[in-house]
C-alpha positions in Angstrom: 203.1 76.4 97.8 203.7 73.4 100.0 206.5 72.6 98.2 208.6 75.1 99.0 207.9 75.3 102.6 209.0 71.4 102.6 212.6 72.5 101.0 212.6 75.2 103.7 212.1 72.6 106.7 215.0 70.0 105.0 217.6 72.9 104.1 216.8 74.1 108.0 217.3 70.2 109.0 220.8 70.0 107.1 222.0 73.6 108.8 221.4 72.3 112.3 223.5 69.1 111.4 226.9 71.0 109.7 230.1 69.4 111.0 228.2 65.8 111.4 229.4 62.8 110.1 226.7 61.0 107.7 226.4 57.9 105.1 225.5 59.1 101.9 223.7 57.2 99.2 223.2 58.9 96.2 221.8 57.5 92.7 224.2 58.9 90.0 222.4 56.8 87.1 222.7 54.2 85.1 222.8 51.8 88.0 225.5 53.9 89.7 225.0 54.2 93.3 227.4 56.2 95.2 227.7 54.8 99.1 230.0 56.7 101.1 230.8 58.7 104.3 231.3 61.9 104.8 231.3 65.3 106.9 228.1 68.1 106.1 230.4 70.8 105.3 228.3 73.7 104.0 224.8 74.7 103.2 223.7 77.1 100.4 220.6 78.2 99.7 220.2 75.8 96.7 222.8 73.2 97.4 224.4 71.3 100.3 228.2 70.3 100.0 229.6 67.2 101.5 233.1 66.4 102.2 233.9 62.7 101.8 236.2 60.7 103.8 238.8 58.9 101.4 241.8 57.3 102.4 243.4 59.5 98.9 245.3 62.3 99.3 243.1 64.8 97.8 239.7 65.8 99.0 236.7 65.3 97.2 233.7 66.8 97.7 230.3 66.5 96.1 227.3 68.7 96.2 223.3 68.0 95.7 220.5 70.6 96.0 217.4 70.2 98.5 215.7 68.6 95.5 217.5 65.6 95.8 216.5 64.5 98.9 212.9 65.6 98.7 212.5 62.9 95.6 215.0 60.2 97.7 217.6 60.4 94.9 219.8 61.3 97.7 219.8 59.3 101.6 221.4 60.9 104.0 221.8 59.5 107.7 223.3 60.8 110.5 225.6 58.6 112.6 224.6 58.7 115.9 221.2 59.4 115.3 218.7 57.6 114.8 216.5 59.7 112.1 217.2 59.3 108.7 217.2 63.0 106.8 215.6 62.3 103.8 212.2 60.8 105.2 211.4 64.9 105.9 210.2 65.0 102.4 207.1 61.9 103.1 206.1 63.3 105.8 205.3 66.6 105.2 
């Protein structure tokens, strides 16, 4: 079961970087395309949480499982670094 071992390595990817700023770019459908910033709060063992800058008041935060980025329905780069998260899935 490749595929599982591929979530393992991205879910292990995202723990290392918790607390890091990264640019998010997620396809919501129906040509919605959320781009934002945000901070990798949290990591579950299906899901990843991140909390996204907004000059609002209230917080928002918005959560996509390993999934995601494995099929690219979610980017996520770190700032600061050059690798971008979700080519893990391609390459393995």
């Amino acid at each position: 079961m490749a595929g599982k071992e591929v979530l393992a390595t991205i879910r292990e990817d995202l723990e290392s970087r918790v607390g890091q700023k990264v640019k998010l770019k997620a396809n919501r459908g129906r040509k919605k395309i959320l781009e934002q910033s945000g901070i990798l709060e949290k990591t579950y063992p299906n899901i990843f949480v991140i909390r996204l800058e907004a000059k609002k008041s209230p917080e928002r935060r918005v959560s996509f499982s390993y999934t995601d980025v494995l099929t690219n329905t979610v980017e996520l780069t770190v700032e600061g670094d050059c690798g971008v998260i979700r080519k893990l899935g391609k390459n393995h």
